[in-house]
C-alpha positions in Angstrom: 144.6 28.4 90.2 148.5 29.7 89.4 149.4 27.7 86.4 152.6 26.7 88.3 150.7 24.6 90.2 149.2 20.9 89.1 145.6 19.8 89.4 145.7 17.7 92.0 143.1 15.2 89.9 145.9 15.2 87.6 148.7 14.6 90.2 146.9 11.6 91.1 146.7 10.3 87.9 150.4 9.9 87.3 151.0 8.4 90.7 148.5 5.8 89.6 150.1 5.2 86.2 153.1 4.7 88.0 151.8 1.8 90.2 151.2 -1.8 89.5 149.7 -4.4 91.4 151.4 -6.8 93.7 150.1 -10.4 93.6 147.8 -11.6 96.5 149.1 -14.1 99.2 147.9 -17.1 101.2 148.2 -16.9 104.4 147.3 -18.4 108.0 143.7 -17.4 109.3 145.5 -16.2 112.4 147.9 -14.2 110.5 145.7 -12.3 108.8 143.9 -9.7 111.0 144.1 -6.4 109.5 144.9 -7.7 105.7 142.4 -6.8 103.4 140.7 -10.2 101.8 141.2 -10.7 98.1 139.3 -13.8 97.7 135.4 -14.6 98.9 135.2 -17.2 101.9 133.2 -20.0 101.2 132.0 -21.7 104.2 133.4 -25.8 104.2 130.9 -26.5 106.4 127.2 -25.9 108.2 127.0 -23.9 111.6 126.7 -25.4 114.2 127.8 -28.7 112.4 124.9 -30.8 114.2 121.6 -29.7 116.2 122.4 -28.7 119.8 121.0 -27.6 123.0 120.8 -24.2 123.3 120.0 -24.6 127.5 120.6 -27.3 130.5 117.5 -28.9 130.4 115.7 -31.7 129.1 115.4 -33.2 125.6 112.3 -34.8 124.8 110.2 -36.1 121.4 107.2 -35.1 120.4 106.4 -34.8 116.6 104.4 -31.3 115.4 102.1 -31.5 118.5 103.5 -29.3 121.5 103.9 -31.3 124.8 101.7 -30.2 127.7 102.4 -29.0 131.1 102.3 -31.6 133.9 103.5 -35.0 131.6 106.2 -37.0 132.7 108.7 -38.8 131.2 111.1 -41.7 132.3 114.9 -39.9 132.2 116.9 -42.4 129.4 119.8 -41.2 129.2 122.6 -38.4 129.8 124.2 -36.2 127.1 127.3 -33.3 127.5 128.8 -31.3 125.3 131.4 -32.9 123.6 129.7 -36.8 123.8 129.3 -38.4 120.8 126.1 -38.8 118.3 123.6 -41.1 120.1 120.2 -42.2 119.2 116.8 -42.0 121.8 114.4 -45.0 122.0 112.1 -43.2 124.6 111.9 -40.5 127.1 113.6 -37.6 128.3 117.4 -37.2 128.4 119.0 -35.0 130.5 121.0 -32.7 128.3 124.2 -29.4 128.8 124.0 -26.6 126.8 125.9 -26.8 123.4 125.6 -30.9 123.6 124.7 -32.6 120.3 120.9 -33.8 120.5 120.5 -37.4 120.4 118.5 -38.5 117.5 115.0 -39.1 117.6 114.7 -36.0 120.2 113.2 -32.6 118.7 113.1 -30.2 121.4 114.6 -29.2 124.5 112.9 -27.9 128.0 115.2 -25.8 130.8 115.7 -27.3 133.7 114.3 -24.3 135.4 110.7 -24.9 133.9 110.6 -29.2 134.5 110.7 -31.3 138.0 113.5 -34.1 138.5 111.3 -36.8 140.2 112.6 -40.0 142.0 111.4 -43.7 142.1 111.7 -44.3 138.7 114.1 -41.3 137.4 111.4 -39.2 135.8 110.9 -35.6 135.1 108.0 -33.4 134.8 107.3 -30.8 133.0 106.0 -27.6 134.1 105.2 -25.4 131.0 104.3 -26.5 127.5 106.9 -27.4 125.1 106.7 -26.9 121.1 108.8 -28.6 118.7 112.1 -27.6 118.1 112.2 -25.2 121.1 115.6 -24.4 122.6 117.0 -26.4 119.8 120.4 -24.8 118.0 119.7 -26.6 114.2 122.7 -27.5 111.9 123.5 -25.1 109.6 121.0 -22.2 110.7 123.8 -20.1 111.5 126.0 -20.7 108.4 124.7 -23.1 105.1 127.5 -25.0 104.1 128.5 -23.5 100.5 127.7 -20.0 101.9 129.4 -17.0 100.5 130.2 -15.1 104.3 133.0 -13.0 103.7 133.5 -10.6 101.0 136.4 -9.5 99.3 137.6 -6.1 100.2 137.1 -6.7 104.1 139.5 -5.4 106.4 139.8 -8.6 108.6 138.9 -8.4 111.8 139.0 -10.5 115.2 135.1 -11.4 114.5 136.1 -12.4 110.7 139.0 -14.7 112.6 136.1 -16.0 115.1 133.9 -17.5 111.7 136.7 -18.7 110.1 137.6 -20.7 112.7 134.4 -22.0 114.1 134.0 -22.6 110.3 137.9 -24.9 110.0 139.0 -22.3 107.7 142.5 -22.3 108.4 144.4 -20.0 105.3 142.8 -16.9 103.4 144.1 -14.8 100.0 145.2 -11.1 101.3 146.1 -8.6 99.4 150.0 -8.1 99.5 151.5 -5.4 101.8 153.7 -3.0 100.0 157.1 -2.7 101.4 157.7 0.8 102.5 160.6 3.0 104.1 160.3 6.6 106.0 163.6 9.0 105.8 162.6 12.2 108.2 165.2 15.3 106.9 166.4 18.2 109.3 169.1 18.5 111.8 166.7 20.6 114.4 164.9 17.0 114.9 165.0 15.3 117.9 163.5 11.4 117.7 164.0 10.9 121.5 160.9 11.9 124.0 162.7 11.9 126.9 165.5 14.4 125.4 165.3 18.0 126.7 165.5 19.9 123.8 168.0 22.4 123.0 167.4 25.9 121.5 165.7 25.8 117.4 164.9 22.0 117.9 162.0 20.3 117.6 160.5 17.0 118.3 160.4 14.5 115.4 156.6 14.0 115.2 156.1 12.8 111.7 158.1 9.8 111.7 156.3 7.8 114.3 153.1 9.5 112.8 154.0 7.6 109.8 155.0 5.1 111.0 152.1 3.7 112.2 149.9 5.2 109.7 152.0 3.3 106.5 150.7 -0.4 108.4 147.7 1.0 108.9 147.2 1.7 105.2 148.3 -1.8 104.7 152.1 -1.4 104.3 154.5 -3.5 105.4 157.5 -0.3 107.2 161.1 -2.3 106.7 163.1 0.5 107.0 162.8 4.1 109.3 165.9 6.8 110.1 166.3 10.3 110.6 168.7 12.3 109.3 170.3 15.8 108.9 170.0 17.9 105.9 172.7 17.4 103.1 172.3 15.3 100.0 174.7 12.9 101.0 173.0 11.6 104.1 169.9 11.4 102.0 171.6 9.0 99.2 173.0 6.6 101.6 169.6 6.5 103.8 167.7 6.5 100.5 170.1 2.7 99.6 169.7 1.9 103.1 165.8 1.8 102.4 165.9 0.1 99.2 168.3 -2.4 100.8 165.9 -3.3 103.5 163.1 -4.2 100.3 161.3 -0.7 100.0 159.9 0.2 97.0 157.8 2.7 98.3 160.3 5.3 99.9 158.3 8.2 102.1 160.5 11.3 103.0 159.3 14.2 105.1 160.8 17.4 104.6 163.6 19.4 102.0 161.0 19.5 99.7 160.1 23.1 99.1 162.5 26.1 97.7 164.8 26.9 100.7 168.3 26.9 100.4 168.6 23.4 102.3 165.8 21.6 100.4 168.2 18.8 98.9 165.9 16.6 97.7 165.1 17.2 94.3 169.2 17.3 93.4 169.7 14.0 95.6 166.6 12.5 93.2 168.5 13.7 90.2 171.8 11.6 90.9 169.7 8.8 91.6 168.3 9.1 87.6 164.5 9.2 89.0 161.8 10.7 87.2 160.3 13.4 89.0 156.2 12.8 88.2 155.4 16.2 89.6 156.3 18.7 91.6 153.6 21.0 93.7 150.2 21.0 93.6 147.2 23.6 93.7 146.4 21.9 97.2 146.1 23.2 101.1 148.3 21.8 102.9 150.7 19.7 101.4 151.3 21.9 98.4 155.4 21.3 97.9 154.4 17.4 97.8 157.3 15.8 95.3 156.8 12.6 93.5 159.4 10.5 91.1 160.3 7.2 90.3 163.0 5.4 90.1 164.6 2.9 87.2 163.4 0.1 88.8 160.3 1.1 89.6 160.4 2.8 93.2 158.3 5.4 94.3 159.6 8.4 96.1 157.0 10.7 97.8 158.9 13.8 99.2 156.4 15.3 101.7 156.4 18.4 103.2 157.6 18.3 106.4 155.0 20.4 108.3 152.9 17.9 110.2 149.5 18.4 108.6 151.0 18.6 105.1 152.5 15.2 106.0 149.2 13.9 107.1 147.5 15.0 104.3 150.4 13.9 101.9 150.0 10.4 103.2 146.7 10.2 103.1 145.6 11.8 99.9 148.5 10.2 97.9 150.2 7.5 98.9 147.7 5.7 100.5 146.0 5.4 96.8 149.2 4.2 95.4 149.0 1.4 98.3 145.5 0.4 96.9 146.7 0.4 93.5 149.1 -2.3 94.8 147.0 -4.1 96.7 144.5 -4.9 94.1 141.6 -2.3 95.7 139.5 -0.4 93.6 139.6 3.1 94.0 138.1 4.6 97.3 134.7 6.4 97.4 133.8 9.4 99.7 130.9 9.9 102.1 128.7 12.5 100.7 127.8 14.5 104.3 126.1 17.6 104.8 128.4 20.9 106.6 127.1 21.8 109.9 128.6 25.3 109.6 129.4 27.4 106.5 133.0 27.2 105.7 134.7 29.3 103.0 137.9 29.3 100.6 140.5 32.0 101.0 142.6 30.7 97.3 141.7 28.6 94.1 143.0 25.4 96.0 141.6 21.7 97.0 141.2 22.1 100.4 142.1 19.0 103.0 140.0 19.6 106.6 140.8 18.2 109.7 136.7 17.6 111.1 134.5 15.9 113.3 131.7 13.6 111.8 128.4 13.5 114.0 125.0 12.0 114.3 122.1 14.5 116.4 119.4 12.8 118.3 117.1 12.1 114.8 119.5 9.9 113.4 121.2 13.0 111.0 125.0 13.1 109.8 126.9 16.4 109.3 130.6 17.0 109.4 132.3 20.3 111.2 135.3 21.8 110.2 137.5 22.5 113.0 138.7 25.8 113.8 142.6 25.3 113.3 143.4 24.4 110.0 147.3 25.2 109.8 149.8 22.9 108.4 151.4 23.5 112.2 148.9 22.5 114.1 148.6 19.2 115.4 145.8 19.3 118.5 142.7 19.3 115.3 144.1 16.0 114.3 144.3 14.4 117.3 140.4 15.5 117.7 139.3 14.7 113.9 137.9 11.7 113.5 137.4 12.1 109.6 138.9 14.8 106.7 136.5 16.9 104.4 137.8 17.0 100.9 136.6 20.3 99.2 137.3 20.9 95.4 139.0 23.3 93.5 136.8 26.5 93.0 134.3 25.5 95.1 134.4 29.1 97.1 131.6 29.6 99.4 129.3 26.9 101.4 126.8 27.3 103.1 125.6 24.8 106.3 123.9 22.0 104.6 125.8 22.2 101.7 127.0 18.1 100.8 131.0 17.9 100.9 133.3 14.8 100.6 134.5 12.8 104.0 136.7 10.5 104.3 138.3 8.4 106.8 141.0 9.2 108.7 142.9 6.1 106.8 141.9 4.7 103.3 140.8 1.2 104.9 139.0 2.8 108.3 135.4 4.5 107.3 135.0 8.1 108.8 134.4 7.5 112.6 130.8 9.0 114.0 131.3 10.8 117.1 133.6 10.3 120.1 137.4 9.7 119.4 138.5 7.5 116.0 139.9 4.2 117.0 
């Protein structure tokens, strides 16, 4: 490893010095899919909140002894879902799926397997019926003083489906950190539907990024693009602070060429420059500082993959730090295929996680591993992580995975969602 270059182990460890946790929030149930839950959910209540029908049918008593095929019973009554608590003196009651079971009454019968008789109202049954069959019983779904959500759960629609069927109507979330994206370089074009002109290029990192930053669990106030002189960069970089960032995400003018303007531009801002390059592949001209009130300025490199890797790798561990997480943990997968190192580096692959017929994980490295090359990505559905020194490794060998974002786990076949 040249010595000009930082350990990326050690990289990280200043950008985590740097950060400090934002306090959690409250918010609506409804509101909060996608957040990451701070605080366990204790369930208020039991689920279902009363015993219930779980068919149309029949409700009858009986005590422990089943009821035999061929008894009938005078019809008493009539209960829907949504009528009130009621309480059985004798007989069957005619009974709707979901509708609370009138007292006294301890099992249930379909309507397919029992005969509606006339002259009294009757009904007979045509198959045996044990107690507490077809029944739905308070609380065996959810006890009520039941832990059922855990902290550190991404929330999703199911999570909102319990909480409501549970009449919990607010949650603690971790806070999303405020972040900003400034893409540098004159040759890009933000537009789609522009033809481009000759040495221009479409601006792919910044909607990249910007939909990766509120996937990490950042709230983006603030996006531009802008050309390459320090100037534009200052005013953008106020615009973004203005809007509430303090975590500003650059892409580009980051490296050694004559129009890489960002480390001057951070020094008229007074920032402290926390590192600059790393022993890493790609992403190694990756510049972080921080400003006097605390900002955090990640200058990425403005190749695509570097960006993506960047992102992922860096700040999305700064995000956790503010969001109260505890650090993120790597799958431990076997290689499919022997992969190689060409330099001393930390190595960040683009690869496909898969599961064979027996059940058995292993990751692939896709072929394509360029900082320019965007088609891997868009069929990776998890990165392999491979350490400094690490050299040769053979198929089998155990590597690091991790998911395409730090709250998403690596994806198992097929496309990542």
């Amino acid at each position: 490893m040249s010595r000009q270059l930082l350990d990326p182990a050690e990289a990280l460890a200043r950008i985590l010095d740097a950060c400090t946790a934002l306090p959690d929030e409250k918010v609506p149930s409804s509101a909060a899919m996608g957040r990451v839950l701070t605080t366990p959910v204790t369930s208020p209540a039991t689920l279902p909140p009363f015993h219930n029908s779980a068919m149309d049918g029949f409700a009858l008593a009986g005590g422990n002894d089943p009821l035999p095929a061929g008894s009938e019973y005078p019809i008493e009554g009539e209960q829907a879902a949504g009528d009130e608590r009621r309480t059985a003196s004798n007989g069957a009651w005619e009974i709707m799926t979901g509708a609370r079971l009138p007292e006294g009454l301890d099992r249930v019968i379909p309507v397919e397997q029992a005969e509606r008789l006339d002259g009294p109202p009757r009904v007979r049954i045509l198959a045996d019926v044990p107690r507490g069959e077809n029944i739905r019983e308070a609380g065996s779904d959810v006890p009520a003083g039941e832990q059922v959500i855990e902290p550190g759960t991404v929330l999703a629609p199911q999570h909102l489906m319990l909480l409501t069927a549970l009449g919990v109507p607010r949650v603690r979330v971790a806070p999303r950190p405020k972040a900003a994206v400034l893409c540098t370089g004159r040759e890009l074009v933000d537009d789609p539907a522009q033809t481009l002109q000759s040495g221009q290029i479409r601006n792919s990192n910044g909607p990249f990024l910007a939909e990766r930053l509120p996937r990490a669990g950042a709230e983006l106030v603030h996006a531009e693009t802008l050309g390459d002189e320090g100037r534009l960069f200052l005013d953008a970089f106020e615009r973004a602070r203005g809007a509430g960032a303090r975590v500003v995400v650059s892409t580009g003018a980051v490296s050694m060429g004559r129009y890489d303007f960002v480390p001057q531009a951070l020094e008229r801002l007074g920032a402290e420059v926390l590192f600059h390059k790393l022993a890493i592949r790609p992403g190694k001209p990756l510049l972080v500082a921080r400003l006097a009130d605390g900002t955090l300025f990640f200058g990425l490199p403005g190749n695509p993959i570097a960006t993506a890797v960047s992102l992922r790798f860096f700040v999305e561990p700064a995000l956790r730090v503010m969001m109260g997480l505890p650090p993120e943990e790597p799958w431990r997968i076997p290689l499919a295929e022997s992969w190689s190192a060409k330099r001393p580096l930390r190595y960040h692959l683009k690869s496909r996680l898969d599961v064979d017929g027996a059940g058995r994980l292993s990751v692939t490295v896709l072929p394509g591993q360029e900082s320019y090359r965007i088609r891997p990505l868009a069929n990776a559905n998890a990165w392999v992580v491979v350490p400094i020194g690490a050299g040769q490794l053979s198929a089998g060998s155990c590597v690091e995975v991790y998911g395409l974002g730090h709250l998403e786990s690596p994806a198992i076949g097929g496309s990542p969602a």
